[in-house]
N, C-alpha and C positions, 0 to 999 in steps of 0.2 A: 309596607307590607312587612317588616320587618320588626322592628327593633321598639315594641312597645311593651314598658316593664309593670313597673312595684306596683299594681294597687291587685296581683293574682296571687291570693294567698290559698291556701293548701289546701282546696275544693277541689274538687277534679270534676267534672261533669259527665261522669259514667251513668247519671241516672238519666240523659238524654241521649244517648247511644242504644242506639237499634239494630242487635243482629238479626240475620233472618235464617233461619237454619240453623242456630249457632251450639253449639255443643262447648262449648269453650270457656273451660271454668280456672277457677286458682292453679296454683301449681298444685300438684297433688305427689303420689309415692309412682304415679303411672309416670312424670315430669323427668326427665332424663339429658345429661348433656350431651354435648355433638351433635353431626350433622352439618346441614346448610341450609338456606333457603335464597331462591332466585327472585327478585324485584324485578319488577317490566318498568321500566321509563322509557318515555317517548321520544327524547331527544339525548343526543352527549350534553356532561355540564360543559358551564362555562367557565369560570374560573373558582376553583375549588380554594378559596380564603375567603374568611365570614366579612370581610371587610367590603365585600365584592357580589356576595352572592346577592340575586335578584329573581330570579327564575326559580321556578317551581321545580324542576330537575336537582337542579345546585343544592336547591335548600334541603331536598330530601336527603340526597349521599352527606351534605353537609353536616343532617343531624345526627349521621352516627358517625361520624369525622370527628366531630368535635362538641363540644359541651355550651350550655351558657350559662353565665351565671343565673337565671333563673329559669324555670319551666313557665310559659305563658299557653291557657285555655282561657277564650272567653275574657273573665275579669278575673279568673282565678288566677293566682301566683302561687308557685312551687318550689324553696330553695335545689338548685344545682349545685354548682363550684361554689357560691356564695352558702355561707352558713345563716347571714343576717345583713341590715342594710338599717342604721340608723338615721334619723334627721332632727336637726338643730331647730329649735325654739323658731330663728328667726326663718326656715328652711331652706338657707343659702349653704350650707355647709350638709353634707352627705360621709357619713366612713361604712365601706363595705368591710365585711370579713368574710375571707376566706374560708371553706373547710381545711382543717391540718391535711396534710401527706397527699395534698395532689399533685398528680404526676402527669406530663408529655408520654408523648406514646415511646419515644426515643428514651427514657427512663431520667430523665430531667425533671426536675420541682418544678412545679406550676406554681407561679410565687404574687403577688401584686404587684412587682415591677412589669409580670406580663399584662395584667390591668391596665398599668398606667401608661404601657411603651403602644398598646391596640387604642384606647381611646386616642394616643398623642398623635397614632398612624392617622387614625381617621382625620384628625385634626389639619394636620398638614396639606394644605390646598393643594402641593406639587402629588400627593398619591392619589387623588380624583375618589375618592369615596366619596357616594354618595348617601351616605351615612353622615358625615358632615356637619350637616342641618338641623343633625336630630341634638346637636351638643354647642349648637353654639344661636345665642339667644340676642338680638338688639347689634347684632355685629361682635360680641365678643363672646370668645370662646369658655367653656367649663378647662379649670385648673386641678389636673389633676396628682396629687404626689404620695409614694406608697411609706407610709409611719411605720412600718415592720412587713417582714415576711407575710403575714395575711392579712394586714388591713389596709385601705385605701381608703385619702381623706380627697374630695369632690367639692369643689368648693367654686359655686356658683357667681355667675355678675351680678346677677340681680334673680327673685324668688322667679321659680320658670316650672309648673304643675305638669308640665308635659316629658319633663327631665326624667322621674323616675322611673316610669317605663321604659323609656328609651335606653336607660343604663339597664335595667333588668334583663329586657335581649341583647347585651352585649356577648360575642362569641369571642372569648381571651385569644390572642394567636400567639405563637410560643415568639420572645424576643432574641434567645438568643440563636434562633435559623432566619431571622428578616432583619436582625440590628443594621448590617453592612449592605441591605438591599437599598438600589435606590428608588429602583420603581417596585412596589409591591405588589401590582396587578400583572406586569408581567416578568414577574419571576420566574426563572428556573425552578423557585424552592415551590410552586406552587403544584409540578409535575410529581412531585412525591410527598404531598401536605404531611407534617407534626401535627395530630389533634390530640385532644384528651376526650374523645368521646368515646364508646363502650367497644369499636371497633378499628382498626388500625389499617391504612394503608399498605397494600400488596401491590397492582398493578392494574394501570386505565390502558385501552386499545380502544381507541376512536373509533365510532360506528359499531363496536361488541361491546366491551361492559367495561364495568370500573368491581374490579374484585377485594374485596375486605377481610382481617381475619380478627380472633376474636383477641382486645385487649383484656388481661387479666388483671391490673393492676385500677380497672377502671373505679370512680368513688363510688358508683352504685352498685358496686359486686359483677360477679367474674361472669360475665355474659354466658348465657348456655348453648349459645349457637359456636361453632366452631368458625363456620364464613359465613361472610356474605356477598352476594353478589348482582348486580346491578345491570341488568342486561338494557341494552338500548334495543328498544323494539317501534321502529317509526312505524310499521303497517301496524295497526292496531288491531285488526280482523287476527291477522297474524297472531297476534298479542295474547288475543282472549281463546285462539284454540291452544294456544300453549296453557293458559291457566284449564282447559280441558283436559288436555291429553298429559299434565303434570310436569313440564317440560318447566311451566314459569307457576310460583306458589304463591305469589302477591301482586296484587296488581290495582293502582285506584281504575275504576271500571265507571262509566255511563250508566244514568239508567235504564238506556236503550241496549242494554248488553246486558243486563238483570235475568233475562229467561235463557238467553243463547250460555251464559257461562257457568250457570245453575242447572242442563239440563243434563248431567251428568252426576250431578247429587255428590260431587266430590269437594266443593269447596262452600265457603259459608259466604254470605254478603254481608256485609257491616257497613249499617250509613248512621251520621252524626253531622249536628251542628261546624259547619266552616267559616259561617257569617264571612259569607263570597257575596261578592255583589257582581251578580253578571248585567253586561252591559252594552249598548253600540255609540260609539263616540262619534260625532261632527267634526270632520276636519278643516278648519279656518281656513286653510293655508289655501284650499279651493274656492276660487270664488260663489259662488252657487250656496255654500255650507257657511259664509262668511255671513250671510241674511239672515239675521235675527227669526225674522218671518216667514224665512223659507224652511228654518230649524224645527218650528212650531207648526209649522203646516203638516212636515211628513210626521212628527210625533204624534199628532190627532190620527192619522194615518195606520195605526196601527194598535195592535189590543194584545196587551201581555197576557190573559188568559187563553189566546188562541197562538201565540206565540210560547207560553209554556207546554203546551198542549203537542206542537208541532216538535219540541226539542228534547219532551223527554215523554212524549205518550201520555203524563198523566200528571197533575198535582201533586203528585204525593209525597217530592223530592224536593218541591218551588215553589214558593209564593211570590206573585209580586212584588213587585219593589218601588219605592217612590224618594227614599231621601237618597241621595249620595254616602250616606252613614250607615253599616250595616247595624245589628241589633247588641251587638257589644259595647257598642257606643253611648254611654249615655246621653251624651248631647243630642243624637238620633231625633231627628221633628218630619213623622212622617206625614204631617199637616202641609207639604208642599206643592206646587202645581206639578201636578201627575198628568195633564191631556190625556183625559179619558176617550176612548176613540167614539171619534164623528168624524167621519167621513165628507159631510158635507162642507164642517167645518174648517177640514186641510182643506179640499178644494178654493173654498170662500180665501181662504189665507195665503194657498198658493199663488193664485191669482193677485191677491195683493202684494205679495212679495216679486212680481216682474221679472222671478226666474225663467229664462229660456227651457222651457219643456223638452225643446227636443234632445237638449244636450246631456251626452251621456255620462251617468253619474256611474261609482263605482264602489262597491263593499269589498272589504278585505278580509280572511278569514281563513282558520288553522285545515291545511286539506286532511288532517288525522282526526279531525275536532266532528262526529254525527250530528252530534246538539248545533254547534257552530252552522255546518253546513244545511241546516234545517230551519234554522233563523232567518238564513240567507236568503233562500228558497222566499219563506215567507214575505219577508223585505222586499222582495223581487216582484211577488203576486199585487201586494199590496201598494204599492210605488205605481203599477201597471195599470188600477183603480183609478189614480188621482192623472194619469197621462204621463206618469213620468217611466224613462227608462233605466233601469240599474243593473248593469252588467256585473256579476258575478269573479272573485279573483280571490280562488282558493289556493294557499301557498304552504309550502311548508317552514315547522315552525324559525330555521334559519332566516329565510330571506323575509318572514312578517316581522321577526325581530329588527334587519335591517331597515326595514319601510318605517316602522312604530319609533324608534328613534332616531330615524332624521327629523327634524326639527323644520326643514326647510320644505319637507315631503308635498307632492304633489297626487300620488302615486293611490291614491283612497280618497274617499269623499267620506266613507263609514268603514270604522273600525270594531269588528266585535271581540271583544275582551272580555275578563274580570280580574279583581284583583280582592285581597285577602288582606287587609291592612295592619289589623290589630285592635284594641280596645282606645287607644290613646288616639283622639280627634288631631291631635297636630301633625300627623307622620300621614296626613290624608293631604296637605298641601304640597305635596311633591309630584300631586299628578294635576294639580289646577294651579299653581302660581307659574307667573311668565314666563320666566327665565328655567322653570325646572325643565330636565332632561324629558321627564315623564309625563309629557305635559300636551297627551297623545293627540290634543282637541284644538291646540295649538290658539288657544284663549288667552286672551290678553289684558288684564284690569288691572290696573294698578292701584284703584284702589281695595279693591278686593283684597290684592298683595298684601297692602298693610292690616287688612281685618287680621288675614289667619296669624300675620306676626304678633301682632296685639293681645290675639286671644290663645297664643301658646306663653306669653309673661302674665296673663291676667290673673291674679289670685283672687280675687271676689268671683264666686261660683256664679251670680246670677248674671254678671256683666260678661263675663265666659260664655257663659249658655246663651245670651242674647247675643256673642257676638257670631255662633255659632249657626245662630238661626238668620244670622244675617248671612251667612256663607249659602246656608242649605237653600234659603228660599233664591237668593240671585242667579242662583246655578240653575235653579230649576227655570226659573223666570228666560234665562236666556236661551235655556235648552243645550246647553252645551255637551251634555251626553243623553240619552233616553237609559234610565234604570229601566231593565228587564226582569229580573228577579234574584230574590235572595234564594241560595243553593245550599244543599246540603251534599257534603260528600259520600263516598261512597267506595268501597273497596272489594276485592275478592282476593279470602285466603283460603289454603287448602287446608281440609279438615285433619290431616296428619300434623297439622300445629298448636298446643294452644298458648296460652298468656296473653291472649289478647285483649284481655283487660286490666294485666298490668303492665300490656307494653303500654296504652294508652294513646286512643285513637286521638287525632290533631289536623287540626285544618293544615294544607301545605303539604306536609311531610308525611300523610295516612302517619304514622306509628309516631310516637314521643321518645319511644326507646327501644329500640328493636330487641336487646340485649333481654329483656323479658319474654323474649319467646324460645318456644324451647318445641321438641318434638316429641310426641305422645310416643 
């Protein structure tokens, strides 16, 4: 989800952004500094250092925490902290440069020793990053050492196509507040983070908010918001009369909340490409979900156009979905088995796969999530067609988090997720290789393993792409998760704002940069 860099150069995708209502134009002489505005997040983050963040919370406060060296939309790339990023004839050799005069929010030079001390962190097996993987190729690590104050020389084992993306989302963390830390995820220093992003650390209150104010010495210029603040709002009903009643002015919204938070004509909707792939995973680890043909029986069992229909009212936000690749991906082969629903056909298959019918199976799913719980619902109807039972276990987002990462979990049979990966095909095997954390489906192939290793060193494009399609079709072949659909996201802000077009809407984090918005 994370950390996929170099091939987004300085496109932006504003011509696929759709406000609705939207009044919301350049800055203009009406554009004025100060003020505030309030963010609704659904959950507290979790650990507020890029080395770490993973969750959709995190990453948001994360973005105006801190900076990275580049801007990733889609396939486009945007220099940040980085001014340029060159590469060597033979492409094992990488030197970054820096922009001059950047600065920690603590009034500290942002230098490439902080480059090379955050790559070195993630490096280090003892700090459990899971970032890790994205830098190191064949068992050996990427070497990295800074040739002066702004440049940084990267210098690979062996040529590895998947490298430079992964360095382009790199988030710098400042070295000299973690040099002397031993564990970096549970830091002390992480209760008051140092970033360089356009807003600066005030004070977090678990369960109320994480409050921000404005950095002036940011590289993208002097943010026009004075604060920000980050309210945690688990009731979401709660959520969206607050974006009514003006209480909360930003908010990613469902599109089952489209007419209820628009019927007061005070805020704008804005939806754009996230290339999110929603999804319900098979968990191995139960026997029942461990049957190839018991996997294949409930996906014929079910119809994504009646299931988008059920999650968000209408088309108009979802298409189905069939590769595990969303559409950023060029590898993307949405020529893979899909199980088109037949009904008689799960039957015929259920049957062959000698699962005990009566035993009760289980879906997991977010209790703030409408879409989620609507999926569920269906799951449940349609499960009830072929004789089988599925009990329902809607949780909040805490304790789905602890279920989804036990490894050993029992506790689900179906898991409804999605995830938001990036354009770079290699940072997508952290949720299907063995041994990964993220490996929700608890799937097991070893040799599979060695495909997606193979084809993040492979530099022949066609032997790449073929090994790619050898990923996309086994996955599907085995059914190990059912793609449900590609998503688009979706926000509400209040019309007392604009720069909404050069904060720059973004999958994950709604905004690119908050620091562009300013109050009419």
């Amino acid at each position: 989800m994370r950390k996929l860099i170099i091939t987004f150069f300085v496109v932006i995708m504003i011509a696929a952004l759709t406000a609705c209502g939207s009044n919301n134009a350049a800055p203009s002489k009406k554009s004025k500094d100060g003020g505030s505005i309030t963010l609704a997040v659904p959950a507290d983050p979790l650990v507020l250092n890029p080395n770490y963040a993973s969750d959709r919370v995190t990453l948001t406060i994360q973005q105006a925490l801190f900076a990275p060296l580049f801007y990733i939309n889609g396939r486009n790339v945007t220099p940040a902290l980085a001014e340029k990023l060159s590469v060597s004839k033979d492409q094992k050799t990488y030197e970054l440069t820096l922009k001059k005069n950047l600065k920690w929010h603590d009034g500290k030079a942002l230098t490439a020793k902080d480059v090379v001390f955050t790559l070195n962190s993630i490096l280090d097996k003892k700090q459990n990053s899971d970032l890790r993987g994205n830098f190191v190729f064949n068992n050996k690590p990427v070497k990295a050492v800074a040739l002066d104050n702004q440049t940084v020389k990267f210098t690979l084992p062996e040529v590895a196509p998947s490298f430079q993306l992964n360095l382009e989302q790199l988030y710098p963390i400042p070295q000299h507040v973690f040099a002397n830390e031993s564990n970096l995820q549970k830091s002390t220093k992480n209760n008051h983070p140092i970033g360089s992003g356009p807003y600066q650390f005030v004070t977090y209150k678990s369960g109320q908010y994480v409050e921000l104010k404005k950095f002036n010495d940011f590289f993208g210029g002097k943010p026009h918001l004075d604060k920000v603040i980050f309210r945690v709002a688990k009731d979401q009903n709660a959520a969206n009369l607050g974006l009514q009643n003006g209480s909360i002015q930003l908010k990613a919204i469902q599109p089952a909340d489209v007419a209820n938070v628009t019927g007061k004509g005070n805020v704008d909707v804005v939806s754009y490409p996230e290339y999110r792939l929603n999804y319900a995973t098979f968990n191995e680890n139960v026997p029942a979900f461990k049957n190839k043909t018991f996997r294949q029986a409930i996906s014929y069992a079910l119809n994504r156009d009646d299931i988008i229909k059920s999650a968000y009212g209408s088309n108009k936000y979802a298409v189905p979905a069939s590769s595990i690749f969303t559409a950023d991906v060029k590898f993307q082969n949405k020529n893979v088995q899909t199980y088109p629903y037949d009904l008689a056909k799960a039957k015929q298959l259920l049957d062959q796969s000698k699962v005990d019918k009566k035993q009760p199976l289980t879906i997991l799913y977010l209790n703030n999530n409408k879409a989620q719980e609507s999926i569920a619902l269906y799951f449940q109807q349609q499960f009830k067609k072929i004789g089988l039972n599925l009990q329902l276990k809607p949780t909040d987002p805490a304790a789905w988090g602890n279920y989804a990462l036990n490894r050993k979990s029992t506790a689900y049979g179906i898991l409804l997720n999605g995830y938001i990966m990036g354009p770079e095909a290699d940072t997508y095997k952290v949720l299907f290789q063995s041994t990964s954390p993220y490996n929700y489906a608890n799937y097991h192939n070893a040799k599979l393993d060695k495909v997606w290793d193979a084809a993040s060193v492979e530099t022949d494009q066609a032997k790449r792409s073929a090994d790619y399609d050898q990923i996309q079709n086994k996955i599907a072949d085995d059914a190990v998760l059912y793609p449900i659909s590609y998503d688009d996201a979706l926000f509400a802000l209040s019309k007392k704002y604009g720069g909404i077009k050069e904060a720059k809407p973004q999958p994950v984090t709604i905004l690119r940069d908050l620091s562009k918005l300013y109050l009419k």
